[in-house]
PLY file of the C-alpha trace (Angstrom):
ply
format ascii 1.0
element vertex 283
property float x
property float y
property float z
element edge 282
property int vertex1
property int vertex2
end_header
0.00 0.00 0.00
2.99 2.26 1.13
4.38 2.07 -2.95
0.96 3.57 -4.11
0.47 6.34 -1.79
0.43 9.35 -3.86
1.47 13.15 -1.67
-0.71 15.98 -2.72
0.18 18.82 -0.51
2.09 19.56 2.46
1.16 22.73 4.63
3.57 24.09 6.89
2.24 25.01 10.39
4.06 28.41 11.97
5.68 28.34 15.69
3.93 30.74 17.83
5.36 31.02 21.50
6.53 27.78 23.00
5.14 25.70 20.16
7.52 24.61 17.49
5.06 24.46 14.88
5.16 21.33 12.61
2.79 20.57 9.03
0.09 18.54 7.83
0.49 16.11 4.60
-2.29 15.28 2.99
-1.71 11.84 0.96
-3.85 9.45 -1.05
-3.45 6.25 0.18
-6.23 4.83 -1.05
-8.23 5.88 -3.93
-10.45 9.17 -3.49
-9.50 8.69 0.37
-7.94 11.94 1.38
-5.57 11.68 4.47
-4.41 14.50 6.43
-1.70 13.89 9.19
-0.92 16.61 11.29
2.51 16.73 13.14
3.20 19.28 15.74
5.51 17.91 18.33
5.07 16.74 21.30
1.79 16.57 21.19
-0.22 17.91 18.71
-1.75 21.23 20.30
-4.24 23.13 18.45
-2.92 26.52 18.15
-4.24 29.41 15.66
-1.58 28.20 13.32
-2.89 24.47 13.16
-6.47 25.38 13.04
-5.52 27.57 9.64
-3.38 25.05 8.52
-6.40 22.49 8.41
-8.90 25.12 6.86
-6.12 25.63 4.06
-6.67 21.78 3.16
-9.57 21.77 3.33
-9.99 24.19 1.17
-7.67 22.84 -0.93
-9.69 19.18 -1.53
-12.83 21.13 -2.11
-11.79 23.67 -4.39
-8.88 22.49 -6.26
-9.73 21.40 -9.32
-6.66 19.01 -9.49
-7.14 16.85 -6.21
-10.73 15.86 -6.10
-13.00 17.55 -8.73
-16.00 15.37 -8.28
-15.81 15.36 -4.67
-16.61 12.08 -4.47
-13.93 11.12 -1.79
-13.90 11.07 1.73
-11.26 13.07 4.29
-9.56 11.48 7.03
-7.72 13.00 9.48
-4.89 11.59 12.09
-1.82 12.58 13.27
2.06 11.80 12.49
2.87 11.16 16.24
1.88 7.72 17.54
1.03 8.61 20.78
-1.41 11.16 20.15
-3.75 12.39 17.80
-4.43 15.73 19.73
-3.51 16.83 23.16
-6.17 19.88 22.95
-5.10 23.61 22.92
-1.91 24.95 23.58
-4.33 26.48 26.63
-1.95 29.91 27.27
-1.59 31.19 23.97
-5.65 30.27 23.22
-6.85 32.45 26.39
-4.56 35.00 25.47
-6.19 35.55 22.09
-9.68 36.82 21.65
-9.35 35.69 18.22
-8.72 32.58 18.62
-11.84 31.01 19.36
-14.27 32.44 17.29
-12.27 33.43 14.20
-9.76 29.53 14.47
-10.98 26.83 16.50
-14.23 27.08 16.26
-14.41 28.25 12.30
-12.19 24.85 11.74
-15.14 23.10 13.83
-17.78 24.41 11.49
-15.83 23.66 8.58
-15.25 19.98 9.49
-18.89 19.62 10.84
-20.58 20.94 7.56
-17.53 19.83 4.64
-19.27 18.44 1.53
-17.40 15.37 1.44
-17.38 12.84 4.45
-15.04 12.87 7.41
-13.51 10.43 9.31
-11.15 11.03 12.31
-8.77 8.26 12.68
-8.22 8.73 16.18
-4.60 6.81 16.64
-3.84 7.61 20.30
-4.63 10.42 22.86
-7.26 12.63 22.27
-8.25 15.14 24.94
-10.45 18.29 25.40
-10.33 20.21 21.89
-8.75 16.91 19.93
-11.68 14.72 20.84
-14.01 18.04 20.45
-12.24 18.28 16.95
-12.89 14.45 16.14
-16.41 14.57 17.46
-16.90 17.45 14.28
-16.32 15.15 12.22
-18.64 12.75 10.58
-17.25 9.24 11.59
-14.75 8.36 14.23
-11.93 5.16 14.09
-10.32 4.53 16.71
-6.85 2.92 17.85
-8.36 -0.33 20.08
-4.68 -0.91 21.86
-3.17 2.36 23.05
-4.60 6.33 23.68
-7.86 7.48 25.62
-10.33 10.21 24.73
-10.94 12.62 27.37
-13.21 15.76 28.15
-10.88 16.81 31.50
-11.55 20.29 31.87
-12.98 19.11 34.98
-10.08 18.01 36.54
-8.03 21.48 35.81
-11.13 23.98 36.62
-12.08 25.25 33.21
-15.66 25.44 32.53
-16.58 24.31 29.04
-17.61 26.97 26.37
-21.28 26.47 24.77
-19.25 25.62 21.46
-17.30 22.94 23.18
-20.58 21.17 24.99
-22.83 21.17 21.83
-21.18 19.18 19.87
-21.34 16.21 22.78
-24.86 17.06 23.41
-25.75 16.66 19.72
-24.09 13.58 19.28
-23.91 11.54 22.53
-26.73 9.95 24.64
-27.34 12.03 27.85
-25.97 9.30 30.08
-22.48 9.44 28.11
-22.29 13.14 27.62
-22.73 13.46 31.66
-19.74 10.52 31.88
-17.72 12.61 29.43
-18.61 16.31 31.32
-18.82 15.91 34.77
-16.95 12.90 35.52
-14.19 13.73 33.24
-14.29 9.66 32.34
-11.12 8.75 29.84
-12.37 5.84 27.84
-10.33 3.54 26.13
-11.27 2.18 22.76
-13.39 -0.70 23.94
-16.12 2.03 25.94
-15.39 4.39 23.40
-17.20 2.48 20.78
-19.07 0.77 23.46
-20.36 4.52 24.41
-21.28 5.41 21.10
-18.18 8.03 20.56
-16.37 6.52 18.07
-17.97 4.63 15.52
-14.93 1.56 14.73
-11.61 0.50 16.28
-9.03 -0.11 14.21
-6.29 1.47 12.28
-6.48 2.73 8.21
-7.25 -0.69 7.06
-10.43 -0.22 9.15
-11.00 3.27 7.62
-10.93 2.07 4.29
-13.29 -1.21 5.39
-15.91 1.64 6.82
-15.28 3.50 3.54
-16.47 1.06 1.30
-19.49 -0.74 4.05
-21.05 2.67 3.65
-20.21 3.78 0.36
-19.06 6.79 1.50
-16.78 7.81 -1.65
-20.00 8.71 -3.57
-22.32 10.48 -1.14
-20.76 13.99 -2.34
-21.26 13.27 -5.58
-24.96 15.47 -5.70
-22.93 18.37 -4.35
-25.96 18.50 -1.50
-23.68 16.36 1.52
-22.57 19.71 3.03
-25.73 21.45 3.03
-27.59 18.27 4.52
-25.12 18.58 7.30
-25.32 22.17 7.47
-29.17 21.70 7.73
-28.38 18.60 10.33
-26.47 21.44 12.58
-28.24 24.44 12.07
-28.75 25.43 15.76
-25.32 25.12 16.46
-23.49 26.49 13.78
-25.60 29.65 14.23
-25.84 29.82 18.14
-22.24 28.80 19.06
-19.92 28.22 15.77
-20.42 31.87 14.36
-18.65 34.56 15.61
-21.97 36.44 16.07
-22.98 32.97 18.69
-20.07 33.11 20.54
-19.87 36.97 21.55
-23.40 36.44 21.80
-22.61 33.38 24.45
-20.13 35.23 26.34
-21.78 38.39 27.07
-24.47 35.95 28.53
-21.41 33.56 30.65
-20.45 36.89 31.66
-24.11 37.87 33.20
-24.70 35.14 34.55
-21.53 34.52 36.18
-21.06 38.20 37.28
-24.96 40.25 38.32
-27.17 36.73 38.50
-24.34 34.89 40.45
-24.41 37.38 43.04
-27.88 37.59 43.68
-28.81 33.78 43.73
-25.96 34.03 46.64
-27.48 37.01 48.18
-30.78 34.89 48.42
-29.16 32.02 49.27
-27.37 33.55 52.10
-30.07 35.45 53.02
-32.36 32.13 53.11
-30.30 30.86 55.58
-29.48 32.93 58.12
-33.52 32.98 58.36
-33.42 28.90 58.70
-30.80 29.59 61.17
-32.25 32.72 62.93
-36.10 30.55 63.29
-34.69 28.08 64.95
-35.05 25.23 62.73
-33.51 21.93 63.24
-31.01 21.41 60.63
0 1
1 2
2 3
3 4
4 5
5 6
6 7
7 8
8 9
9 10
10 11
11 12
12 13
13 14
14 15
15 16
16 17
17 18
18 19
19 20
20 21
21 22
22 23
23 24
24 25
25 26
26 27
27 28
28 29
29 30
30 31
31 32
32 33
33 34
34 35
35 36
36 37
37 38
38 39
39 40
40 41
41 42
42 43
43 44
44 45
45 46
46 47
47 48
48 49
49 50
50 51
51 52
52 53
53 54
54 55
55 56
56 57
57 58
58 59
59 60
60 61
61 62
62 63
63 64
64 65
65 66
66 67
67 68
68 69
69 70
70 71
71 72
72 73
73 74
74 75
75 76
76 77
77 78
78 79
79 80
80 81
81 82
82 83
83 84
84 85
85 86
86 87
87 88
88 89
89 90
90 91
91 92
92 93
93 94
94 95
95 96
96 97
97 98
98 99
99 100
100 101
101 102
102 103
103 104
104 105
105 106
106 107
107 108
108 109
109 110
110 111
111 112
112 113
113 114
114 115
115 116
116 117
117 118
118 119
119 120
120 121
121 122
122 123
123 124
124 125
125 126
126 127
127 128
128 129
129 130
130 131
131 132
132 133
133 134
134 135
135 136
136 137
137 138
138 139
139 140
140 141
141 142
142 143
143 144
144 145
145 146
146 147
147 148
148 149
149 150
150 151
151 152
152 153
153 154
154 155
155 156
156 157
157 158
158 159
159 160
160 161
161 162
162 163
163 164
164 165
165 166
166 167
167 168
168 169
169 170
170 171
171 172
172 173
173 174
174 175
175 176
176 177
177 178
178 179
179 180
180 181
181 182
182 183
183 184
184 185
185 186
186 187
187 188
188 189
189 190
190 191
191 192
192 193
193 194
194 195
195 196
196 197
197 198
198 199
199 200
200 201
201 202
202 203
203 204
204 205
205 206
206 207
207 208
208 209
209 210
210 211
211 212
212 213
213 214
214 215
215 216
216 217
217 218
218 219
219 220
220 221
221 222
222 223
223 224
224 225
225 226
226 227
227 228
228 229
229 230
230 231
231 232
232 233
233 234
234 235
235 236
236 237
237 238
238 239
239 240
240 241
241 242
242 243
243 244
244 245
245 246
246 247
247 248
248 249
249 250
250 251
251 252
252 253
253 254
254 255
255 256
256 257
257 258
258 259
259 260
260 261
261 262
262 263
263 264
264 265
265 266
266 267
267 268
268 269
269 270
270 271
271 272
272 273
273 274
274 275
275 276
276 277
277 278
278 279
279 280
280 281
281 282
């Protein structure tokens, strides 16, 4: 397979602060099967730079006229380093960007969760916080049965999740696995991974290719409609948390509530009981 494996493009990913930087390769290993492997040492953080390095290929296997014209082929992502396929955000240079969420991450989300060709993450080790949020944008999910975990574990470090970040496990997961994944911050190995409904295979690219061709999946963007029955699919959350408008629109109301509301449900909740206490109740 390695002999017919044909290179398309490489995109270089920029170094911003501690990060090094690294690229993503997008090969052909298989016809009309588009693979993109990202490599950013150690650990494959999503920085501004990676997140516009994947909307650059993508944009290059829709639009160029040279790599797919017919669209009828299928993008899977995974990543050059073994151990992981994304460690989430490089978390110091996202929060100190305004930018970076609105106008990066989550544009790359919407891009992914509405592309008019189908998706597959090959998920070939780690994947925590925004690398199993990115994987969960896309269509299907393979995962690595022998090594790696996917995690949601803001929990365990004390950052709330953003509205964009949630939806997409609400949307997609039963309730009883998107509270496993949220609040107890559960890392699930391959087995309850597909068990859970996360991931929809195990397996490496051989079982890629095998869910490929079960599902015919090379033709379905052959009408040119596949994007806009996925936009359709994810309306609500492409226009209340994916857009730019959404997300300022979220914060101010993260802000209220967390600021003006918070303080007054404490007031009366204070206030509440030092009368329980004052009465003489029996607590």
């Amino acid at each position: 397979m390695a002999s017919q494996t044909k290179t398309h493009f490489t995109i270089p990913i920029a170094p911003i602060g501690n990060n090094p930087g690294g690229k993503i390769v997008c090969t052909e290993p298989h016809p009309k099967v588009f693979l993109l492997t990202i490599t950013s040492p150690p650990d494959n953080r999503l920085t501004l730079h990676s997140c516009q390095a994947f909307l650059d290929a993508l944009d290059l296997l829709e639009f160029s006229p040279s790599i797919c014209p017919a669209k009828d082929g299928v993008v899977v992502t995974t990543s050059g380093i073994p151990k992981f396929y994304s460690n989430g955000l490089d978390l110091e240079l996202a929060m100190s960007n305004p930018e970076f969420m609105p106008n990066y991450l989550y544009k790359m989300f919407a891009r992914f969760l509405t592309f008019p060709m189908p998706t597959i993450a090959l998920v070939n080790g780690h994947a925590f916080a925004a690398g199993i949020m990115t994987a969960m944008h896309h269509d299907y999910r393979v995962m690595n049965p022998a090594k790696g975990f996917v995690c949601i574990n803001e929990l365990d470090f004390g950052v709330p999740l953003k509205p964009a970040m949630s939806a997409i496990f609400r949307l997609k997961l039963a309730p009883q696995v998107y509270r496993k994944v949220v609040l107890e911050a559960h890392r699930f190995n391959g087995k309850e991974a597909l068990e859970s409904g996360i991931v929809d295979a195990l397996g490496g690219l051989e079982e890629v290719i095998k869910l490929v061709e079960e599902k015919k999946l090379r033709e379905k963007g052959k009408t040119g409609i596949y994007g806009l029955m996925k936009a359709e699919m994810y309306r609500e959350t492409l226009e209340r948390f994916l857009s730019p408008e959404g997300h300022f629109k979220e914060e101010e109301r993260i802000v209220k509530e967390q600021g003006e509301v918070e303080d007054l449900r404490r007031e009366k909740g204070e206030k509440s009981v030092r009368q329980l206490l004052g009465g003489g109740s029996k607590l």
